[in-house]
N, C-alpha and C positions, 0 to 999 in steps of 0.2 A: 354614504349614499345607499347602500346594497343592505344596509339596518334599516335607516330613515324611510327611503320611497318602495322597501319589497319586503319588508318585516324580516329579513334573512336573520338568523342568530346561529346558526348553526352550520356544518360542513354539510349536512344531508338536506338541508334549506339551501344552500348553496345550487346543492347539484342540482336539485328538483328546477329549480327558476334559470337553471342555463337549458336544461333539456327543455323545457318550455318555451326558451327563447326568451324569456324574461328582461333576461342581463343585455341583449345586445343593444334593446331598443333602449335604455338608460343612457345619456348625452354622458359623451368621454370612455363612454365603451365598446361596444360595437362589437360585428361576431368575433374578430379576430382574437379582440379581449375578451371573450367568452367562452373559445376553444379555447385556449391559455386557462382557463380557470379551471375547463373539464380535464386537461391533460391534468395538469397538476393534480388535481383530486384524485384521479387515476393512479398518479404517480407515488401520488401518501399512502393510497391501500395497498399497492404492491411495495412498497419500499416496510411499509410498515413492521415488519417481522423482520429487518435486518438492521444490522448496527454495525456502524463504520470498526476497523480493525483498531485505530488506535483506540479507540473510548471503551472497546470492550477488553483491550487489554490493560486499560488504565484500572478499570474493576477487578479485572480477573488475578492480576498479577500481587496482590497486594496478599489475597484470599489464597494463592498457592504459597507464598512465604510462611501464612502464618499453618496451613494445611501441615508444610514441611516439620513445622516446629513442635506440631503437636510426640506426643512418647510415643503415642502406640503407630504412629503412620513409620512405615521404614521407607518406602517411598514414595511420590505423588508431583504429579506432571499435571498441566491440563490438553487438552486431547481437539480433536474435532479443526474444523478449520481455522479458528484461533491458533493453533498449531500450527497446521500449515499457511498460515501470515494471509489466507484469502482476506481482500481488500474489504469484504462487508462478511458481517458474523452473523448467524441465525441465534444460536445461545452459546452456553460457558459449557465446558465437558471438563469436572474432574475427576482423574480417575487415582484413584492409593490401593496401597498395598499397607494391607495389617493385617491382626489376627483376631484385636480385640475393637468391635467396631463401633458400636453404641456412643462410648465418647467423641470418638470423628465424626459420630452425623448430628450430632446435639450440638454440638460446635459449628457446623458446618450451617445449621439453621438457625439458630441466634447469633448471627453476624448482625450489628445495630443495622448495617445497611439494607438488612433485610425487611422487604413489606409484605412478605404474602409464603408463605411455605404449601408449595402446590402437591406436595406427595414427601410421603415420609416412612422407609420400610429397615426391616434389620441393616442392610448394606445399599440402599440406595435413597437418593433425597434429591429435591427440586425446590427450587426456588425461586422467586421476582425479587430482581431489585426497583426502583425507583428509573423511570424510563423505560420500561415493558422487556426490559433484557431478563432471560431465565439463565437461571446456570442449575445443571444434573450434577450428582456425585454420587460413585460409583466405586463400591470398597470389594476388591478382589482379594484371597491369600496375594503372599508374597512371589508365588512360584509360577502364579499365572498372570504377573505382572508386564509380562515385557511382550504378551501374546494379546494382552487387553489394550497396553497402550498401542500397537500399530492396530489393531483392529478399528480402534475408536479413532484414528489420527488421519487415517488413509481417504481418500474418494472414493465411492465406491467405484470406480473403474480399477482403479489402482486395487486394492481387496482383491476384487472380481479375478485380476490378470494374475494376481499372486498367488492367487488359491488354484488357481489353472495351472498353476507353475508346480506347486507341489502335489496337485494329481499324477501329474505327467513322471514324478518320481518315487510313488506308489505313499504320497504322503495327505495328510489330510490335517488345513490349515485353518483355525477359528480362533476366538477369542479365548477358548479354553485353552490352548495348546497346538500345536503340531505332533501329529501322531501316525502310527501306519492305517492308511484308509480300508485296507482290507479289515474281513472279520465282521462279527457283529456287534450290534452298541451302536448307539454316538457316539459323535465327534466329544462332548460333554462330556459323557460316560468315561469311554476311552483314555482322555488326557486329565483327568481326574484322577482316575486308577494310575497312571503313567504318574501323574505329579506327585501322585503319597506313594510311591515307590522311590528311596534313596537311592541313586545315582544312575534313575532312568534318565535316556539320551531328551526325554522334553525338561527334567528336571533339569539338565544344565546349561539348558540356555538363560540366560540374566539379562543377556542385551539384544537393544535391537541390532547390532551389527554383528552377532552370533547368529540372531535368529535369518537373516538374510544371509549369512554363510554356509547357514543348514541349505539353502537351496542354492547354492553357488551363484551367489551373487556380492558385490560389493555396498558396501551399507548405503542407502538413499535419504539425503537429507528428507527431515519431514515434508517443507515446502516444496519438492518434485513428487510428492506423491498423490498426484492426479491423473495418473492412465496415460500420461502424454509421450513415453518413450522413455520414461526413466528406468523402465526394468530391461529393457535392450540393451541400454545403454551402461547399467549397473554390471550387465554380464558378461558385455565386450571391455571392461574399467575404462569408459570411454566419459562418466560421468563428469563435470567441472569442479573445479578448487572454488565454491562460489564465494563472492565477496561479502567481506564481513564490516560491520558499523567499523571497529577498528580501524579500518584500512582507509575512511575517510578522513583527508588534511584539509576538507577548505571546503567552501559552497559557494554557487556566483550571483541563484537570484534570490536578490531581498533588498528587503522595503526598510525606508525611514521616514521620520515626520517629515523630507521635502515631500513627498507624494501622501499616498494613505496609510504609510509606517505609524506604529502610535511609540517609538521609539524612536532617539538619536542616533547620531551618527555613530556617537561616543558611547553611547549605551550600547549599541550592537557589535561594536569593537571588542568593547570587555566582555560581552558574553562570550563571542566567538574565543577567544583569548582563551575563556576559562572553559573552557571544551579542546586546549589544546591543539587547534588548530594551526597550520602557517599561513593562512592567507584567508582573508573572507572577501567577497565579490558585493558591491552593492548596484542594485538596479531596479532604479525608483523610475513609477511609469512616466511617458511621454505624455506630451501636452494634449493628445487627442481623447487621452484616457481622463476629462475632465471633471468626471465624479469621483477620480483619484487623485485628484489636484497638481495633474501632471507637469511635470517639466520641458518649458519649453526650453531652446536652446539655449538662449544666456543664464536662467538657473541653472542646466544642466552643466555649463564651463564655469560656473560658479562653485558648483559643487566639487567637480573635478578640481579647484582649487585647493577648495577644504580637505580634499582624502589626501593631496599631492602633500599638504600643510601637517597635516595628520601622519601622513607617513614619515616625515623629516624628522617629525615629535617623536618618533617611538621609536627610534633607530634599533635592531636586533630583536623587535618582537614581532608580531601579529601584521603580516603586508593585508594591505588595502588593496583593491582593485575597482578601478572606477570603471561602471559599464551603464546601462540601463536596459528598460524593459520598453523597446521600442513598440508602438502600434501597426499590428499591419494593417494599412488602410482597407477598405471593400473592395479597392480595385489590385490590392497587392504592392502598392507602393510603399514605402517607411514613413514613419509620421516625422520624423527629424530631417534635417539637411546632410549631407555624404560629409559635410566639414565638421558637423559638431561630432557624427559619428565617428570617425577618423583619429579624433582627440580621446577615443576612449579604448581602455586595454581589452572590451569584447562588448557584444551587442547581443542580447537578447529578442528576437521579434515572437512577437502574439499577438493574437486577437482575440480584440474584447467587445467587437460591434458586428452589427448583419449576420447574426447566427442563420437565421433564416434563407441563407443564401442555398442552390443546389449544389450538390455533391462536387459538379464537374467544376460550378464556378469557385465554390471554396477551394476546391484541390489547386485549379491555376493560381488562383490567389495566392498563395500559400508558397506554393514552387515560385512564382518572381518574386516572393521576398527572402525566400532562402538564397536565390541565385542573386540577389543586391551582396557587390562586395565587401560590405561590412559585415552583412549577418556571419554571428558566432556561431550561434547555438537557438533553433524554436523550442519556445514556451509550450505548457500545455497544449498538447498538438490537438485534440478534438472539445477542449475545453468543457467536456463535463465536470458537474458536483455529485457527486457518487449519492448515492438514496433520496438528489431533488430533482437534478438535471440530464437525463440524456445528452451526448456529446452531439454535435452539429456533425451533420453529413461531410464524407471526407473518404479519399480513397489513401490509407493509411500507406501500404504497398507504392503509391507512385510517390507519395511523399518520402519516404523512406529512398527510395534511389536518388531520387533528388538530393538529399541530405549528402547521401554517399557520394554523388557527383561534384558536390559542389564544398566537401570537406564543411558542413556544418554537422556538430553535433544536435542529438534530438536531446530535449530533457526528460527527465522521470522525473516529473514533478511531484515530490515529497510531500504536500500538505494532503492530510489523510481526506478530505473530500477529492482529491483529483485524482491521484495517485495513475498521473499520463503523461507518457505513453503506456497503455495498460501492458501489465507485463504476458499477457499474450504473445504480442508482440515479436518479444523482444528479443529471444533464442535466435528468430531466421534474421532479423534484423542485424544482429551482432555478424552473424558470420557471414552475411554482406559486407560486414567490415564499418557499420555505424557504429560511432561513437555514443555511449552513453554519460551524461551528466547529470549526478544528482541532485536536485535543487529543492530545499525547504518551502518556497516560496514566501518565505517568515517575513510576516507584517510586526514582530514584534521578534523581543529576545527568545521567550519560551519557544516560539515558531523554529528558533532553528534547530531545536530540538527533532520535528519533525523528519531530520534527515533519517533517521532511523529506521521512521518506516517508509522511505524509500528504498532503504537498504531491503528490507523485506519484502518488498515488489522485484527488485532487482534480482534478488534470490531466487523467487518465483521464476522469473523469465531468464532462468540460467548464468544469468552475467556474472562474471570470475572478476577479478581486481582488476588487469588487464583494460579491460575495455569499458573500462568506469574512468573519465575524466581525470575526476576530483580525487582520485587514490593517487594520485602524481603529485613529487616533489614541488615547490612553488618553481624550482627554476622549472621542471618539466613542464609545469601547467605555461608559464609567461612565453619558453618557446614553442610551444604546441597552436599558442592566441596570436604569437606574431608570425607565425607561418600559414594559418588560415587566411590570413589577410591577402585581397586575392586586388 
């Protein structure tokens, strides 16, 4: 209709005819659907230069193995906030260490996946791949390898606070080196002269957990180094043992073909299985959720049947857990009956309707369905899609107490568009004593893959094994779900 009766063909034809007011007077749209279209188009120009964390590590990761394997790289990392697991990537940072450089950057530019080489110098190179993602490379000696990668890795808040840290102990801290700040020269100059001198004190640092001991401190994972108290905290050893992929046995929310899974019961079984898991949680939506072909009550004790049936079949492997992804209504009620809930080993609640509601009404909403005695565990708690959707208004904080009052965990829902509770979060959250669970949200087998980069959100927001759910035994996880039950 927006081709046919307004000639639109384009995103800037688009905008033009909503500022006009074009679009509202068009039957079936109206202003309401014409703000929605300018947000959105707003949304694509600013989101435009970022890319979600897993897709750019799915590129990047591939390109640092084969970087590794080249003879003349002795080492090579990638850098930048891909590094530190930030939820959206600007571009690729690699940085190596060689001596002989010409063949890493001739290599580094005729990757097939390459469309565009944007800059090309003796030690440095940029590139477009397909999807407007750039990725830099950046060839250092070997000896100013381990001052280039934290320099490239850090926020600059984090930089900023470290470099203030070795003033204050007459040192002087850059990408070239760590050096005495006195004197004259650059920092450049300086740590130069310092690195082609054998068994000067910048020469022998190799690591970063060296080079953060030169300033007494204890090493900072890369993912804390955002300026947010991790240098306090590194210097009092007060930093956390944070949790690792490893440490995850089981996941609760996901989807199969009852609902909008494009997967089985039985197919998400074996995959979970061959990830070594002991336990996988399935929780396909409710009936209200009906452009996801939700479950009303009697599929849902139907289903409960099939896992109960299922679980009988696999004696000594892989437990099932029967839950679901209940709806919370607009008024904060459940979309199922307290009996069908009752019948299941944990409850999931979200919403998926009345985003549009205010702040105050979504937050009560929200809190009487955590306080309904079934709820487990809320689902993506602000229900954004990270570079389309802004999260619905919500006071995170009262939710959060509520959780803790009422013994429901929050999720960190795993699928790389949501990755929420955002790990802001999730530091004060924890040591209120919330529980974190980390959930794929996998509509499919690959999807539960996603747990991983939950773990990397989780990272970000401090969390250690401890206060991760799903890092529990299955017997710890079954009495942790029948003691919530309230």
């Amino acid at each position: 209709m927006l081709h046919e009766q307004l000639g639109i063909s384009s995103i800037a034809g688009l905008a033009q005819a909503c500022g006009e007011g074009r679009v509202a007077v068009l039957a079936g749209f109206g202003e309401k659907t014409q703000e929605k279209l300018l947000a959105g188009i707003r949304n694509r120009e600013a989101y435009a230069r970022r890319h979600l964390w897993w897709d750019a590590f799915s590129v990047a990761e591939p390109i640092l193995q084969g970087l590794r394997a080249l003879p003349q790289v002795r080492r090579a990392e990638h850098a930048g906030s891909l590094r530190r697991k930030l939820e959206t990537v600007g571009d690729l940072d690699f940085l190596v260490a060689a001596e002989e450089w010409a063949p890493v950057v001739d290599w580094f530019i005729t990757r097939p996946e390459v469309e565009e080489v944007t800059a090309k110098g003796e030690t440095k190179a940029s590139v477009r791949f397909a999807g407007g993602l750039q990725a830099d490379l950046r060839i250092v000696p070997p000896a100013q390898f381990v001052f280039a990668l934290h320099h490239f890795t850090g926020a600059k808040e984090h930089n900023v606070q470290l470099r203030q840290r070795a003033l204050a102990r007459g040192l002087s801290l850059s990408e070239w080196g760590l050096v005495p700040s006195g004197g004259e020269g650059t920092a450049k100059a300086k740590a130069g002269a310092l690195l082609g001198t054998a068994g000067a004190a910048a020469g022998t640092i190799r690591t970063e957990a060296e080079l953060f001991a030169a300033l007494d401190l204890h090493e900072i994972p890369p993912e804390l180094r955002e300026g947010l108290g991790e240098i306090e905290a590194a210097e009092q050893d007060a930093l956390p043992r944070l949790v690792e992929a490893d440490d995850i046995r089981g996941v609760f929310h996901n989807h199969t073909t009852a609902s909008d899974g494009r997967n089985t019961l039985g197919e998400m079984v074996a995959a979970a299985q061959a990830l070594g898991w002991e336990y996988l949680g399935i929780a396909d939506h409710s009936k209200a959720s009906f452009q996801a072909n939700g479950l009303n009550e009697a599929r849902l004790r139907a289903q409960v049947a099939e896992i109960a049936a299922l679980n009988q079949s696999r004696r000594g492997q892989i437990r099932v857990l029967a839950g679901v992804e209940c709806d919370i209504l607009p008024d904060g009620r459940l979309d199922l009956d307290e009996e069908a809930l009752r019948a299941l080993d944990y409850v999931v609640v979200s919403v998926h309707s009345a985003f549009s509601q205010s702040e105050a009404e979504m937050t009560a909403r929200i809190i009487r369905a955590i306080e309904h005695p079934c709820a487990t565990m809320l689902g993506h708690l602000t229900g954004r899609l990270l570079l389309k959707r802004e999260g619905y208004p919500v006071d995170v904080a009262k939710v959060i107490d509520a959780a803790v009052a009422n013994r429901v965990a929050i999720e960190l829902n795993a699928c790389p568009q949501r990755l929420d509770m955002d790990w802001r979060h999730w530091q004060a959250a924890a040591a209120k004593g919330l529980v974190c669970v980390i959930n794929p949200d996998a509509h499919d087998t690959a999807g539960l893959e996603y747990y991983r980069a939950g773990v990397a959100a989780a990272r970000k927001g401090w969390l250690t094994k401890e206060q991760v759910l799903n890092t529990r035994s299955l017997a710890e996880v079954r009495h942790y779900l029948q003691a919530c039950r309230r």
